[in-house]
N, C-alpha and C positions, 0 to 999 in steps of 0.2 A: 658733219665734220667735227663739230664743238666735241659731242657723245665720242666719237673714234679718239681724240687723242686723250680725251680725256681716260677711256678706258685703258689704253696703251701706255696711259702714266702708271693708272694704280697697280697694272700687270708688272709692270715694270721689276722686278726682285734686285735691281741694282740702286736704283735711285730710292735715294733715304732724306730726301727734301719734302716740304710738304706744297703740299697742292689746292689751290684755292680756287674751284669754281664759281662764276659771277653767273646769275640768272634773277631775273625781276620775276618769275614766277613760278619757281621750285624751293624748296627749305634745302633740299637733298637732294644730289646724283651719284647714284650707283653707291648710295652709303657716305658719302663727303660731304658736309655741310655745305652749301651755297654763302654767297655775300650779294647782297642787289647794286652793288654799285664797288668800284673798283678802292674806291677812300675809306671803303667799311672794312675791308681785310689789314687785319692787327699785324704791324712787321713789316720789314722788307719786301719787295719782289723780284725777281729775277729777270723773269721774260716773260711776257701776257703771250699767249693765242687767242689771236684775234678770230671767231669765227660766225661773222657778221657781213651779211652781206654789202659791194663795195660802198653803197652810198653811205654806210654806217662807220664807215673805216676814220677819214676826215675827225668826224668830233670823238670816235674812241682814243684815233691819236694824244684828242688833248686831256683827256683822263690818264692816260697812260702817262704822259707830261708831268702831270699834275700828283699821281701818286711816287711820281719819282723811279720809275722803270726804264731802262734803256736799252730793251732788248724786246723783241717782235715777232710772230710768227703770222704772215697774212694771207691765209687759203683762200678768197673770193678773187673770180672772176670781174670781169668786165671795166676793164683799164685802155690800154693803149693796143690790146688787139682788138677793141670793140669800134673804131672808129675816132671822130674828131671830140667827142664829147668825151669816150674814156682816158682820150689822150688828155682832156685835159684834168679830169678828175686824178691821173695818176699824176700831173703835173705838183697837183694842191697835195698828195699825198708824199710825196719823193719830197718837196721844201720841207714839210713839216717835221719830217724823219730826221732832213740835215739841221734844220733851226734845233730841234730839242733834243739833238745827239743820241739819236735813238738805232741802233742796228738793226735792221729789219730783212724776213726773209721775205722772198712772194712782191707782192702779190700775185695773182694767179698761178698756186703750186700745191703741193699736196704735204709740203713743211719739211721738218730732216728729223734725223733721229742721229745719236751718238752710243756708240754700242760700249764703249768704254765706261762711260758714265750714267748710263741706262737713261740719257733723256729722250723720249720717242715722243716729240709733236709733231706727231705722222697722220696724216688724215686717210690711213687704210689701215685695217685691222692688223698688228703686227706680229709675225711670228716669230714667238720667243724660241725657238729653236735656229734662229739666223744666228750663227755662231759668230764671236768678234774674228775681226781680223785684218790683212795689211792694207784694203784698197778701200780711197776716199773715193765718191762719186759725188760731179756736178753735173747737174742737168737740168736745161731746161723745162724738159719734160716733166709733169707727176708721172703722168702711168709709165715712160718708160723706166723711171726711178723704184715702180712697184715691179718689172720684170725684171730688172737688173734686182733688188731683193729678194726677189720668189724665183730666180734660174735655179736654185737646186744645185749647183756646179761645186756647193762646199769653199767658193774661195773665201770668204771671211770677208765682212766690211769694217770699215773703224766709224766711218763717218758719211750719212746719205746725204745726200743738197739736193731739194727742190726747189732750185733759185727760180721758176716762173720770170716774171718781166723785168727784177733787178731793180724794181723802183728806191732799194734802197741799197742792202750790198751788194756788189756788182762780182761778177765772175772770176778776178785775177786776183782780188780781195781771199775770196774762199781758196783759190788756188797756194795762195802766198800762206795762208791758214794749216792747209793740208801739208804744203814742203815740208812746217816747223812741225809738224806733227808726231811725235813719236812714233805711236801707233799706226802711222800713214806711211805704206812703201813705194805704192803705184798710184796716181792720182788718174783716174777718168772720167774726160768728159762727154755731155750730150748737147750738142750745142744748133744752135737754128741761129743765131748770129752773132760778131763778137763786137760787145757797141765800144769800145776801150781799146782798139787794138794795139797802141801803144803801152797802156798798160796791162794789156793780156801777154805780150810776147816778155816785158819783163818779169812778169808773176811767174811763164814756162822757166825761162832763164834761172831763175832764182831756183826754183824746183827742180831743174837737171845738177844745178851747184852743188844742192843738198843731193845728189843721187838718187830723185827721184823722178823715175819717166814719168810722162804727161802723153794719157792716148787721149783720142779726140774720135767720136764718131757727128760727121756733121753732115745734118740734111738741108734742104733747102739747095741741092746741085741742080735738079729740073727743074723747068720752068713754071713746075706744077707745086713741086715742092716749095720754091721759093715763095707761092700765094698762099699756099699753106699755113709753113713757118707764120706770115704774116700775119695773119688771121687767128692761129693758135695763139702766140704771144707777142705781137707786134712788131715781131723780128724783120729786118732789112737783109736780105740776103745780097751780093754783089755775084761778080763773074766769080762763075766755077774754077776757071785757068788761075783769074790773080788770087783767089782765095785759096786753092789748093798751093800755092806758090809763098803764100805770106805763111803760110800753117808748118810750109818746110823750112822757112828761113825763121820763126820761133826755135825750131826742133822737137815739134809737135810729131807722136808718130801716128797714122793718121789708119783708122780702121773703117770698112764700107759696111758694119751690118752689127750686129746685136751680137750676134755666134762669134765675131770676129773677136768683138770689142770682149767678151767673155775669154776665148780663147786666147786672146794677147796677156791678158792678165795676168792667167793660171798659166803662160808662158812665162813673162816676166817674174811671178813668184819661185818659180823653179829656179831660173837663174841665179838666184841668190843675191849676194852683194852685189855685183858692179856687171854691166852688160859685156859681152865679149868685146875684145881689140880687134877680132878678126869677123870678117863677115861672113866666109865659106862656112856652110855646113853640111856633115853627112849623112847619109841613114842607111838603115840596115832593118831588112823585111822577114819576115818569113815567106811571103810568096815571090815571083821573080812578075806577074801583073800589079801588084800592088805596088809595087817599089817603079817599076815604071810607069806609072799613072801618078804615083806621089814626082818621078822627075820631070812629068807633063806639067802638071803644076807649079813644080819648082820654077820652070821655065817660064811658064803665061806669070806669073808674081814678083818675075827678075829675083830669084832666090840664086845665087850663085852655089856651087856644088863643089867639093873640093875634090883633089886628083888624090885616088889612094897610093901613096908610095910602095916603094918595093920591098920596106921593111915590113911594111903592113901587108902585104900580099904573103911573104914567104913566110 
């Protein structure tokens, strides 16, 4: 993981910061001199990646403390989806974060990358042909954070989040992150649970303020899903009914699948500035079964259809 982002730094053609690999027993990686210890690197830091496994997390915290860093990136497993013991190991980890003011991604995620500023502590090989562009994603997920990268669909990202279990910034946080964003027109997320839900509906809020929709694809609806989610990131899933019902009174709009969550996107970039006043839409086929099987669907989706007038007829 350490090797991947590191590689994805020096590929990087945007970022013109320098990069400081720690290793207790290499000089050199991939041409970048090494430090053995985080006090030996001359200068400022920015944000360590941490990519040690978790029981190693705890005392790098307090290096990281100590050289005066207050920014994080933590790829290891085994926290609060692993049971009562990573529950509590993420416990000592999350105090430590808030005691030394430290922003921290993860743990348990695969990191983010900022396409703007070319920083990729991305723990999968990254393809520098992922062109910038208007949509932030948060998600809990790593790998669905590497499909949602690799769809191929051309929408452009600005900014990826692999928030994993949140033991330090929490999801309405990055949300609130994304609204201010320039670079940020559609914010979406992948979510398995939302532990803040009074401050996740404010962070939506804030983010429709600034005109920016908030999609949501959230798992954990079956009963299968839900032990899942659990198990993956230590996520609490509740009722499907009051969950889907809190997600509409945010003004969350709310997609079932990957194709959707993609397809709503590159909907919403079309739109341009500000979303319609009216909700009727209409369409126009070249075949007369296409156009009827697109109003079969219109139908099963509650997509309302508008009446052609008679101006438009003649």
């Amino acid at each position: 993981m350490g090797g991947r982002v590191l590689q994805n730094m020096i590929k990087s053609p945007l970022f013109k910061g320098n990069i400081y690999p720690v290793s207790l027993k290499k000089d050199t990686l991939f041409g970048v001199k090494c430090y053995k210890k985080l006090a030996d690197i001359p200068g400022e830091v920015d944000c360590c990646a941490i990519a040690l496994r978790s029981t190693l997390i705890p005392d790098a915290l307090d290096e990281v403390r100590d050289k005066g860093i207050h920014a994080v990136v933590m790829y290891a497993s085994g926290f609060s989806e692993m049971g009562e013991e990573g529950k509590r190991l993420q416990a000592v980890v999350a105090r430590k974060l808030k005691e030394y003011d430290i922003a921290a991604c993860g743990p348990n995620c695969i990191g983010l990358y900022n396409t703007e500023k070319g920083v990729c502590l991305w723990g999968d090989p990254y393809k520098l042909e992922n062109r910038p562009g208007p949509v932030g994603v948060v998600a809990h997920s790593g790998a669905v954070s590497i499909v949602l990268s690799n769809a191929g669909r051309d929408l452009g990202y600005s900014k990826v989040i692999s928030c994993g279990n949140e033991a330090g910034t929490p999801v309405p946080e990055y949300i609130r992150y994304l609204a201010d964003d320039d670079q940020t027109k559609i914010i979406a997320c992948f979510l398995e649970t939302v532990r803040d839900p009074a401050g996740f509906q404010a962070a939506v809020r804030y983010a429709l303020s600034r005109n920016k929709p908030v999609l949501t694809l959230r798992v954990g609806r079956s009963e299968t899903g839900k032990k899942t989610a659990a198990a993956h990131s230590g996520a609490l899933a509740g009722s499907s009914a009051v969950t889907d019902a809190y997600f509409k009174k945010c003004g969350v709009m709310m997609v079932k699948s990957i194709d959707e969550l993609l397809e709503a996107c590159e909907l919403l970039m079309k739109l341009k500035d500000k979303l319609p006043e009216k909700e009727r839409v209409a369409m126009t086929a070249i075949s007369g079964g296409l156009l009827s099987l697109s109003s079969d669907t219109a139908e099963d989706e509650g997509v309302k259809l508008a009446e052609i007038n008679q101006e438009t007829h003649d």
